[in-house]
N, C-alpha and C positions, 0 to 999 in steps of 0.2 A: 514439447518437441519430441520427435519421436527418432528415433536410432534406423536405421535398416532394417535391423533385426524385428522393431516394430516394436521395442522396450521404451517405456517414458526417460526420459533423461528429465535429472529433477536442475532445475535452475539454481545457481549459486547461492540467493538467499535462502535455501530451501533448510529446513530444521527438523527435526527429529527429538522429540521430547522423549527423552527413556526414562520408562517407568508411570507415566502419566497416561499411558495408550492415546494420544491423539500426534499431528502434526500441523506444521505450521511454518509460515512463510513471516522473513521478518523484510519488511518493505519499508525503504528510506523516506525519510520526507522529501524530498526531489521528485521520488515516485510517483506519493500521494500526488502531491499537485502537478504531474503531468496527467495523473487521471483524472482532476478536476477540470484542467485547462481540454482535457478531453470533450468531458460532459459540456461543457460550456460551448464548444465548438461543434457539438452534433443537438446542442439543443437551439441554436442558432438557424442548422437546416429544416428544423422540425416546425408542421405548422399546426398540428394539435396540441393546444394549449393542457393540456393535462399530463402529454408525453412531456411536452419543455418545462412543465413547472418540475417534475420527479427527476428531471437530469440538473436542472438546477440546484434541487436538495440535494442529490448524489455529490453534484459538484462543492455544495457547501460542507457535506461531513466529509468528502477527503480532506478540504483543507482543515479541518478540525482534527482530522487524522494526523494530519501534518505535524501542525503547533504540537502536539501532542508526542511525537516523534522528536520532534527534536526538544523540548525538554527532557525527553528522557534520555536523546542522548549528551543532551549537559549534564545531568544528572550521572551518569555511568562515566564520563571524564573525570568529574567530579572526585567520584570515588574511588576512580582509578589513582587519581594525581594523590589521591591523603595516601594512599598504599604506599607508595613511592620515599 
């Protein structure tokens, strides 16, 4: 999204790895699979069967993204709750 000024405004999830020089976005499992149910619903209008099979796979590693997503964040409660 962009400001007036025409400066990027970074989105909530937005991350900043210091000391590692790169950046990164941490996105919810909720996310993922709205961007699965995405692909799933534009590969529906699609009648090139090559375009709908690669929105299909997209659509299967978000939700792989997902599962994935939220194991870790049981994981990270996890470790939070033994802290406590």
């Amino acid at each position: 999204m962009r400001f007036r000024s025409g400066t990027l405004r970074r989105p909530a999830n937005f991350i900043d790895i210091i000391g590692e020089g790169f950046q990164c976005m941490v996105v919810s499992a909720a996310e993922y699979r709205q961007y699965a149910a995405e692909c799933l619903s534009l590969s529906e209008r699609l009648s090139n069967p090559l375009d709908k099979a690669r929105l299909i796979q997209m659509a299967q590693d978000f939700l792989s993204m997902a599962e994935k997503r939220d194991f870790l964040s049981m994981a990270e409660k996890e470790e939070r709750s033994m802290k406590e």
